[in-house]
C-alpha positions as CSV (number, residue, x, y, z in Angstrom):
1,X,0.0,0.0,0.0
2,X,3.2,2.4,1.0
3,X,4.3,1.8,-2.2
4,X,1.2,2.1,-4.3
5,X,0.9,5.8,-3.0
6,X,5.2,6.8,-3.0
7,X,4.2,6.0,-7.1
8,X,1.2,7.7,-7.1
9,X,2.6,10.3,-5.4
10,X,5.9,10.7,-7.8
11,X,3.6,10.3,-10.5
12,X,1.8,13.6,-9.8
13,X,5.0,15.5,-8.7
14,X,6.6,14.4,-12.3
15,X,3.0,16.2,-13.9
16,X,3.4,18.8,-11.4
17,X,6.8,20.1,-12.8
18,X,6.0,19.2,-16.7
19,X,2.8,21.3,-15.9
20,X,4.7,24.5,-14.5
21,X,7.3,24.1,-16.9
22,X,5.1,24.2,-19.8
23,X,2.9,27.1,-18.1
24,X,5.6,29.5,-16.8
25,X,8.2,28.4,-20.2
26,X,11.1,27.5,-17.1
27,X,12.6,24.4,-18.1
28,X,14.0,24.0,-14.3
29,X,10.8,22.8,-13.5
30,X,11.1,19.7,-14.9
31,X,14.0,18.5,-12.6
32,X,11.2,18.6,-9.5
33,X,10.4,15.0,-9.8
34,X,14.3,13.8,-10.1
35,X,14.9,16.0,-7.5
36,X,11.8,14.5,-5.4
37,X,13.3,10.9,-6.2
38,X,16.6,12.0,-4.9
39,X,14.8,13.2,-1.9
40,X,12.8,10.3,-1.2
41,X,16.0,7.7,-1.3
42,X,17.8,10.1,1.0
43,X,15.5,10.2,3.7
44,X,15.4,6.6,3.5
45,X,19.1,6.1,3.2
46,X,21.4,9.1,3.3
47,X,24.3,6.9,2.4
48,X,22.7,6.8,-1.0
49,X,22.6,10.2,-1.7
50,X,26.5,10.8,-0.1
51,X,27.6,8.0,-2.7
52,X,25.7,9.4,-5.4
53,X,27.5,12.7,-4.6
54,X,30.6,11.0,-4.5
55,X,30.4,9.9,-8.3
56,X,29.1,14.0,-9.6
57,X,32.3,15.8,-7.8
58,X,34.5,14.8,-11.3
59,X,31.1,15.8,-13.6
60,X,29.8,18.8,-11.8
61,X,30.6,22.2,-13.6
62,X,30.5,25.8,-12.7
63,X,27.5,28.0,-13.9
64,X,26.6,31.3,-12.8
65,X,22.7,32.0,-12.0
66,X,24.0,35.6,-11.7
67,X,26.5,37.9,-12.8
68,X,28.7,37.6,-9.4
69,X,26.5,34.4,-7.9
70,X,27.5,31.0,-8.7
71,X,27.7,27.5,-8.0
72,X,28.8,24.2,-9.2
73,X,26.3,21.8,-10.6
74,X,25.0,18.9,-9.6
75,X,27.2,18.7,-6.7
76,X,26.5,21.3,-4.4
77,X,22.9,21.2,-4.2
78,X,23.3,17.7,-3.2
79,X,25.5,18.9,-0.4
80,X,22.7,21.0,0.9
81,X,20.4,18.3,0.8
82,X,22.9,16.1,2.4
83,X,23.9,18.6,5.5
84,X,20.4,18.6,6.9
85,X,19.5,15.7,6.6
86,X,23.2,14.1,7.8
87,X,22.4,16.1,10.9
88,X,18.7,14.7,11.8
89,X,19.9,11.4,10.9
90,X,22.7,12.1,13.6
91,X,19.4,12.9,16.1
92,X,17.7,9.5,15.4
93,X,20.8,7.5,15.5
94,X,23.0,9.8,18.4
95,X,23.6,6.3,20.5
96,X,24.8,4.3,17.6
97,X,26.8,7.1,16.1
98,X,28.3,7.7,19.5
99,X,30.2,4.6,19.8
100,X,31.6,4.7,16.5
101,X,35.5,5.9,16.7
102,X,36.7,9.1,16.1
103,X,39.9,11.2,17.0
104,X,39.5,13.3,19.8
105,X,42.3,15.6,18.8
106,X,41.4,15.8,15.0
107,X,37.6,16.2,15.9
108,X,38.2,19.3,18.3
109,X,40.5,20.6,15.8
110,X,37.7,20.8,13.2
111,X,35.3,22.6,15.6
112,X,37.4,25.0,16.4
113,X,38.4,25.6,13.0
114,X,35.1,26.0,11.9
115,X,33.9,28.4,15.4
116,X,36.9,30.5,14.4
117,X,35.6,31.2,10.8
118,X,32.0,32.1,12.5
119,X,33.8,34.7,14.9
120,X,35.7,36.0,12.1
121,X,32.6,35.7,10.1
122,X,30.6,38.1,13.3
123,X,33.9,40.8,13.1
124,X,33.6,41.2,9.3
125,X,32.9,44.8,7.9
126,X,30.7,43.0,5.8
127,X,29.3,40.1,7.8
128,X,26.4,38.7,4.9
129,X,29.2,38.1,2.6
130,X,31.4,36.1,5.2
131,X,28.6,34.1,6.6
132,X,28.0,33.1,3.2
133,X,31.1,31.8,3.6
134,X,31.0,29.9,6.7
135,X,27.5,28.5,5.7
136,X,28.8,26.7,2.2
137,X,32.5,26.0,4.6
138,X,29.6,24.1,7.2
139,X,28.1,22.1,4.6
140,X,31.6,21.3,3.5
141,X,32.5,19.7,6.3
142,X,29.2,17.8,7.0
143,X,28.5,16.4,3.3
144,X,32.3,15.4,2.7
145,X,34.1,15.0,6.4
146,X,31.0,13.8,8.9
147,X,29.8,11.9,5.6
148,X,32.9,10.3,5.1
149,X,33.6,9.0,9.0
150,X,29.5,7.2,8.8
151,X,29.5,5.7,5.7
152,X,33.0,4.4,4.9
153,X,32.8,1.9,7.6
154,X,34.4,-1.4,5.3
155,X,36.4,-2.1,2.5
156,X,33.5,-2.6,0.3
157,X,32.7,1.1,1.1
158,X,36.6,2.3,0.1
159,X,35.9,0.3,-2.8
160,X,32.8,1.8,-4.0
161,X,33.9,5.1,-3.3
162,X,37.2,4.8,-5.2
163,X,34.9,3.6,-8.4
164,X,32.2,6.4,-8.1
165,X,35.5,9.0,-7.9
166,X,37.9,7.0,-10.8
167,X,35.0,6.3,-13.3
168,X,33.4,9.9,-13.7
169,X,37.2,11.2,-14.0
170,X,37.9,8.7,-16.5
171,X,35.1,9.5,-18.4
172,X,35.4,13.4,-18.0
173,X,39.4,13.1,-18.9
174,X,38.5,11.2,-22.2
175,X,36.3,13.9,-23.2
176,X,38.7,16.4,-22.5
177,X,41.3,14.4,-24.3
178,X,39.2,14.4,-27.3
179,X,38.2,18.2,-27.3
180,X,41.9,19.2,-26.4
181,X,43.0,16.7,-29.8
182,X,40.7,19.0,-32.0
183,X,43.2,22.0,-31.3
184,X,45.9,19.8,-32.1
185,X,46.7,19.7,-27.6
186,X,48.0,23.3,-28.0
187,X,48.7,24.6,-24.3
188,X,46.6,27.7,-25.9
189,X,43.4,25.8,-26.1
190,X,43.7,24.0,-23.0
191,X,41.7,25.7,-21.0
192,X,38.8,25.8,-23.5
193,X,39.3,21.8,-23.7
194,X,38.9,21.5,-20.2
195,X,35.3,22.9,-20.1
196,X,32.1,22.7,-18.5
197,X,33.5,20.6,-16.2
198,X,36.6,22.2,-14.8
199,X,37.4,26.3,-14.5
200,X,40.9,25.8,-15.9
201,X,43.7,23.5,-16.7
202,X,44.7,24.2,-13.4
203,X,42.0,23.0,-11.6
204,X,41.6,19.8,-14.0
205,X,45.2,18.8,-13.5
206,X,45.0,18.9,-9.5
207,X,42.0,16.6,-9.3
208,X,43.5,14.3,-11.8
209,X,46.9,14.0,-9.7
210,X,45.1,14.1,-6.4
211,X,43.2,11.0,-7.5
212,X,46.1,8.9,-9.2
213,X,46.5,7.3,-5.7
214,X,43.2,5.4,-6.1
215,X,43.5,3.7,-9.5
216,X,47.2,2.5,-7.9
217,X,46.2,1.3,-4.9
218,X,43.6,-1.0,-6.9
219,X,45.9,-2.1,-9.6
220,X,47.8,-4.1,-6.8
221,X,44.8,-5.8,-5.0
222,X,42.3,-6.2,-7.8
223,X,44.4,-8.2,-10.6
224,X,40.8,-9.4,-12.3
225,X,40.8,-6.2,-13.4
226,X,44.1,-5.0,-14.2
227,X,44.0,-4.5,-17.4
228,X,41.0,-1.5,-17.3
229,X,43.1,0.0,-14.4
230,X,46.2,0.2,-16.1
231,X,44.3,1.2,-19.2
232,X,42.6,4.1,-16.7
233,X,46.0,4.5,-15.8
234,X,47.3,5.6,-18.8
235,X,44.5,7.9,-20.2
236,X,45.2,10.0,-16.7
237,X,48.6,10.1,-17.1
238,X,48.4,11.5,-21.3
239,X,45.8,13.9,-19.5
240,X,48.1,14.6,-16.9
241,X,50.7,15.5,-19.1
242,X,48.4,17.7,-21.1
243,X,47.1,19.6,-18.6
244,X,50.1,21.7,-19.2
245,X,49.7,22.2,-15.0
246,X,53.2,22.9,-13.5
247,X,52.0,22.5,-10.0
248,X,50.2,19.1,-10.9
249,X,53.2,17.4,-12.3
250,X,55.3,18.6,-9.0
251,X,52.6,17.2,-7.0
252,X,53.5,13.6,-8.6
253,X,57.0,13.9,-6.7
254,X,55.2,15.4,-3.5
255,X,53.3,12.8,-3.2
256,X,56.0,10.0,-3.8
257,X,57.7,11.7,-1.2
258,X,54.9,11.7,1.2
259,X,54.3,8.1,1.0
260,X,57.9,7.6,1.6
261,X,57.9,9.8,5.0
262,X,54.6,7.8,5.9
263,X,56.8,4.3,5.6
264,X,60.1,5.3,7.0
265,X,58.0,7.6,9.7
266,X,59.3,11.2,8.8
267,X,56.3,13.0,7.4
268,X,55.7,14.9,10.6
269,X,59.3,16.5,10.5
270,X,59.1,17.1,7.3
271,X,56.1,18.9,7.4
272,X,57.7,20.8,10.2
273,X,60.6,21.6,8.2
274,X,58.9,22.9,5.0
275,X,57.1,25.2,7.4
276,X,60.4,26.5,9.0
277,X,61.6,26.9,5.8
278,X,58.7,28.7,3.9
279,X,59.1,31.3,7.2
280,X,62.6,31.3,6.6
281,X,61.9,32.5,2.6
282,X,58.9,34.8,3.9
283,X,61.4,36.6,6.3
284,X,63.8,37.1,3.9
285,X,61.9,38.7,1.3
286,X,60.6,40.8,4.2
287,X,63.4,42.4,5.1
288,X,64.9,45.3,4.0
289,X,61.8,45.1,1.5
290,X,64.1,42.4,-0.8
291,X,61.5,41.5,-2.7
292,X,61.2,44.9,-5.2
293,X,64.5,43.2,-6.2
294,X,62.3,40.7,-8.4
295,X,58.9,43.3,-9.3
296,X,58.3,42.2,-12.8
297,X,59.3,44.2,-16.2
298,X,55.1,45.4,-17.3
299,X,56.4,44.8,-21.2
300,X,57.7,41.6,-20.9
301,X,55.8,40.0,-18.5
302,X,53.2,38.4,-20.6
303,X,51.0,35.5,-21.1
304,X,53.0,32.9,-23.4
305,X,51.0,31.1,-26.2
306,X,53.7,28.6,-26.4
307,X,54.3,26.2,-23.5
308,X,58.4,26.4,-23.9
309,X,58.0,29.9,-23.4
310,X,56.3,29.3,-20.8
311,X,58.2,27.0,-18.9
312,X,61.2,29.6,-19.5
313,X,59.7,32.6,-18.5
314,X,58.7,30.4,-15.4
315,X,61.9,29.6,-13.9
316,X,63.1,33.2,-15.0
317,X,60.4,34.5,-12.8
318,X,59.0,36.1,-15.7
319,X,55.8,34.2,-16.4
320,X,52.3,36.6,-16.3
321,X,51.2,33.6,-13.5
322,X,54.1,33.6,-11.5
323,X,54.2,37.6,-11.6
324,X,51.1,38.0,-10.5
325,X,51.1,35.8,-7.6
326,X,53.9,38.0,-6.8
327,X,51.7,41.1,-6.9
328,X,48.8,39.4,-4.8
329,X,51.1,37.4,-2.2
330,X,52.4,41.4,-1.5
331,X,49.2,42.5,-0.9
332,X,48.6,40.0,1.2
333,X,51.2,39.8,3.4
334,X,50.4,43.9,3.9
335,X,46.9,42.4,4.7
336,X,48.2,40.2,7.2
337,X,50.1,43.0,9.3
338,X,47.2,45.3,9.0
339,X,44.7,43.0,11.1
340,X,46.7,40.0,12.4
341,X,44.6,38.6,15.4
342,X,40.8,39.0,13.8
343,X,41.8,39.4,10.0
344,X,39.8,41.0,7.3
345,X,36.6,38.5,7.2
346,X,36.0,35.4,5.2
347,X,35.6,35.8,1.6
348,X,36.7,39.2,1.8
349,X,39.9,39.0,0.2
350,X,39.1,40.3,-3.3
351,X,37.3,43.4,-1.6
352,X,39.6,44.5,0.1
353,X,43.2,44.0,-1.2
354,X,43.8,46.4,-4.0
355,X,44.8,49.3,-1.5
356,X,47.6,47.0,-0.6
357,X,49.2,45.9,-3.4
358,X,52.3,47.7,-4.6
359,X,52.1,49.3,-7.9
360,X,55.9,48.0,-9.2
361,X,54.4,44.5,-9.4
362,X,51.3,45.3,-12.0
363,X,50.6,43.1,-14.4
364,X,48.6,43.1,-17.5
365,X,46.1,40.8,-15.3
366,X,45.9,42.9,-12.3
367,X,42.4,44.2,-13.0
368,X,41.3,40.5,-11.5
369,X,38.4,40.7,-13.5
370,X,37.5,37.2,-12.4
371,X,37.7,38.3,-8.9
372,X,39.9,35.7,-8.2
373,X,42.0,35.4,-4.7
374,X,45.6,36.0,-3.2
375,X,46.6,32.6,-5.0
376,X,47.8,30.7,-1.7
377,X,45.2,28.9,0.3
378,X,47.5,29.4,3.8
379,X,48.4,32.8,3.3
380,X,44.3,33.9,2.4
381,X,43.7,31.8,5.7
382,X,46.0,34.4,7.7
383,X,44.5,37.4,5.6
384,X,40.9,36.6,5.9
385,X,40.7,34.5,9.4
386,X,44.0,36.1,10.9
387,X,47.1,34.2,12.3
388,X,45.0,31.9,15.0
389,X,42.8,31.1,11.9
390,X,46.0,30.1,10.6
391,X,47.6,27.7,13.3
392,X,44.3,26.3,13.9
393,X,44.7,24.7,10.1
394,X,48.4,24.4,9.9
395,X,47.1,21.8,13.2
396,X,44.9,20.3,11.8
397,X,47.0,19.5,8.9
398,X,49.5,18.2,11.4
399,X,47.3,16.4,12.8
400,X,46.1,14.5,9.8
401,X,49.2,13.6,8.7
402,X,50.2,11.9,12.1
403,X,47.2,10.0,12.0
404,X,48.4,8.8,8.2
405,X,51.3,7.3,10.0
406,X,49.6,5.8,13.0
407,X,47.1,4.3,10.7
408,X,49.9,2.9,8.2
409,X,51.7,1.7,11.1
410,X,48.7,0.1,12.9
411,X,47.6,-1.3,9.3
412,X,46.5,-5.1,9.4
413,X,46.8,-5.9,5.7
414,X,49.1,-4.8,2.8
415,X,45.7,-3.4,1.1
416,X,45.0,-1.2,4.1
417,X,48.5,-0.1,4.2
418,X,48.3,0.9,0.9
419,X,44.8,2.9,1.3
420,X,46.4,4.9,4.5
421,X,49.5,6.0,1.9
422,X,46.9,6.9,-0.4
423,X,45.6,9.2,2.0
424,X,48.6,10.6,3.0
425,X,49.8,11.0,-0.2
426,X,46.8,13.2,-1.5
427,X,46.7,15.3,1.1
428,X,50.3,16.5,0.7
429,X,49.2,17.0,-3.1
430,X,46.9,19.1,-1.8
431,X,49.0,21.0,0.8
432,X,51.7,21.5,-2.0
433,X,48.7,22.5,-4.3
434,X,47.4,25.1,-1.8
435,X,50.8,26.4,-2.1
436,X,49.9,28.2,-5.3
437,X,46.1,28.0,-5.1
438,X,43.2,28.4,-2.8
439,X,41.3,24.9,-4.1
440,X,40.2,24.5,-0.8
441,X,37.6,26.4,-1.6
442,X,36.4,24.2,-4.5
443,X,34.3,21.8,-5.0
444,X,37.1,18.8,-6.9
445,X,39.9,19.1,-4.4
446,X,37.7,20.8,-1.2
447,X,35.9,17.8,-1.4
448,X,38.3,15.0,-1.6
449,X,40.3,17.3,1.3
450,X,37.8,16.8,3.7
451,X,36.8,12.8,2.5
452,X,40.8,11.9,3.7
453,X,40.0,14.1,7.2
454,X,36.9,11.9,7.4
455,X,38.6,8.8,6.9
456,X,41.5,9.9,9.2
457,X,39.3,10.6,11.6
458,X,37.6,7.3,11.7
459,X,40.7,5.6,11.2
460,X,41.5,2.1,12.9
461,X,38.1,0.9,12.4
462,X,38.1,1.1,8.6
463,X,39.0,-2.5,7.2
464,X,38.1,-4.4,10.4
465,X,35.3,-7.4,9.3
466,X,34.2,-7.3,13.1
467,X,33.1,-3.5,12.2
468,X,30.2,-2.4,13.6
469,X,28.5,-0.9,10.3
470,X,27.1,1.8,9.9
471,X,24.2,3.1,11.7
472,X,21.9,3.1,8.6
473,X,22.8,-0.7,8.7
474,X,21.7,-0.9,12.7
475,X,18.4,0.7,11.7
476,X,17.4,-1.7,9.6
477,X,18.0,-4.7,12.4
């Protein structure tokens, strides 16, 4: 009888939104009774709709509604369906979810990371545009992270996830492939290739690299099916190559050299170093105002068509990118001294750092019409959160990658072994990524950012056949 009337039921929804659409001429209308399916199998099993989320992060493209609002398409609405509904489901299950693991340290970390971006968010001069920012980083967190920790419970979870991510990209890398091959792979034309689904080259070649751990890992424990992974393999790696993505093909080494601190147990002092180091750099430039020494020549500092000129104009410190960072990671720094406890808001970078930039290190791109940031996830932290909204991350990052050892080290098979140097590995892709970027903030590597600090955070129990399950799965006994 249930049944007889959920049909019914969808069946008059699915007329409801042809009728409107065909009365009012707005074709959005006709996604009401999708969207009321996806609805439906959510409230019935939320680990559903997080998998099916899972498998539009590689598909999901960019479109603005307006001329400065935008979002990313068909992911994030499914993350504000998710959030809610992730949080009443935490209501009707709070006993079951309570005993499932999770790191006290890593856990606090996270809140406080999150409380600090709403006080920032309640000092802002312009607190409706950083709450909007601390809204989309809350459903962030609970659609990828708290997601994550429930419903990757067992292998078979890993597995599935790993699929629902690899597939998608393989598919979305094969198109790009064959759009990019029309133009000849010129590195002018990339970035046309690379759309609807990513912004930029940039952005393709950091999810592709961030994601190479995944296909490895199952190339060693899956031999039946080998042959498609290598084959997967190899598509990701021509697309990797013609991403024409600088950062993405030093992220391969980075991430070598993160799985080897993981097994020979130096990741955490290495970490510690490159942050020693990049204060170090930041110091130096500081002082005695070194860094006019390298402000960029306005006439020659251009955008190269070619990619040789590119790559030369890069090490000369003479590429349009690499110049403009310059111009940007000024301004910010300025930024940082100017309000260093409370910073300038969330999302209020682009607002507010023109006054602070110094005029020898314009560029042709300096306009920003695309309103894009300061080009460095860790510095914007310090400019828009301030310093403590700074060390809280820079701890949490810690943090995470401890856990990747203690989990590889704690490891009771060679395929969990593998899967925690996987994780460790993509998040130091990520850090070094963030080194040049703010992806963070996006919906490709923001998402798989906060999937490892889910699984991190669940850790030892992942794996383990005498697993509880998840909590959807205790419902239903």
């Amino acid at each position: 009888m249930t049944d007889r009337y959920g049909r019914a039921g969808l069946l008059l929804v699915l007329l409801a939104g042809c009728t409107i659409a065909l009365v009012s001429g707005n074709l959005y209308w006709l996604g009401l009774g999708p969207v009321c399916v996806m609805a439906g199998l959510a409230l019935r099993s939320p680990g559903n709709l997080y998998f099916l989320l899972l498998a539009t992060i590689p598909l999901s493209a960019e479109v603005m509604l307006t001329e400065t609002l935008g979002t990313d398409l068909p992911d994030e609405p499914l993350m504000w369906l998710l959030s809610p509904l992730l949080v009443l489901y935490a209501v009707i299950y709070r006993k079951r979810i309570a005993e499932i693991k999770a790191d006290g340290i890593l856990t606090g970390l996270l809140i406080a990371h999150l409380a600090w971006i709403f006080m920032t968010a309640s000092m802002s001069p312009d607190p409706l545009l950083s709450f909007k920012y601390a809204a989309a980083k809350t459903w962030y967190l609970l659609a990828f992270m708290v997601a994550s920790w429930l419903f990757l419970r067992t292998a078979a979870d890993l597995h599935l996830a790993a699929w629902l991510l690899i597939l998608p990209m393989t598919f979305a890398c094969g198109w790009i492939l064959w759009a990019h091959g029309v133009t000849g792979f010129s590195f002018d034309s990339v970035n046309t290739a690379v759309q609807p689904f990513f912004r930029n080259h940039v952005n393709y070649g950091a999810i592709l690299v961030c994601l190479l751990p995944l296909p490895l890992v199952l190339f060693r424990h899956l031999p039946r099916v080998r042959l498609l992974l290598l084959f997967i393999l190899l598509v990701w790696l021509l697309g990797l190559s013609l991403s024409y993505s600088r950062g993405a093909w030093v992220a391969v080494g980075v991430g070598l050299f993160a799985a080897a601190a993981i097994r020979f147990r130096f990741l955490a002092a290495a970490a510690f170093v490159s942050v020693v180091l990049v204060s170090i750099l930041l110091f130096f430039f500081i002082q005695g105002n070194r860094y006019l020494d390298f402000r960029p020549d306005f006439e020659r500092t251009i955008y190269h068509q070619d990619f040789r000129d590119h790559l030369q104009a890069t090490y000369r410190l003479k590429d349009l990118s690499t110049a403009e960072r310059f111009h940007r990671w000024i301004a910010g720094v300025r930024m940082v001294k100017d309000a260093p406890f409370w910073g300038h808001g969330p999302n209020r970078f682009y607002p507010a750092y023109k006054p602070y930039t110094v005029n020898a290190f314009q560029t042709y791109v300096s306009e920003n019409p695309e309103r894009s940031t300061v080009h460095n996830y860790f510095l914007l932290l310090a400019v828009e959160q301030g310093i403590p909204g700074l060390l809280i991350f820079l701890l949490l990052i810690w943090r995470a990658f401890h856990l990747a050892g203690v989990h590889y080290r704690n490891a009771g098979s060679g395929l969990e072994r593998h899967a925690w140097l996987a994780v460790g590995s993509m998040l130091a892709m990520i850090a070094w990524l963030n080194m040049l970027s703010d992806l963070v903030e996006t919906d490709k590597i923001g998402s798989l950012f906060f999937i490892c600090i889910g699984l991190l955070m669940g850790g030892n129990s992942l794996f383990r056949k005498a697993d509880m399950g998840s909590p959807e799965e205790a419902g239903k006994n």
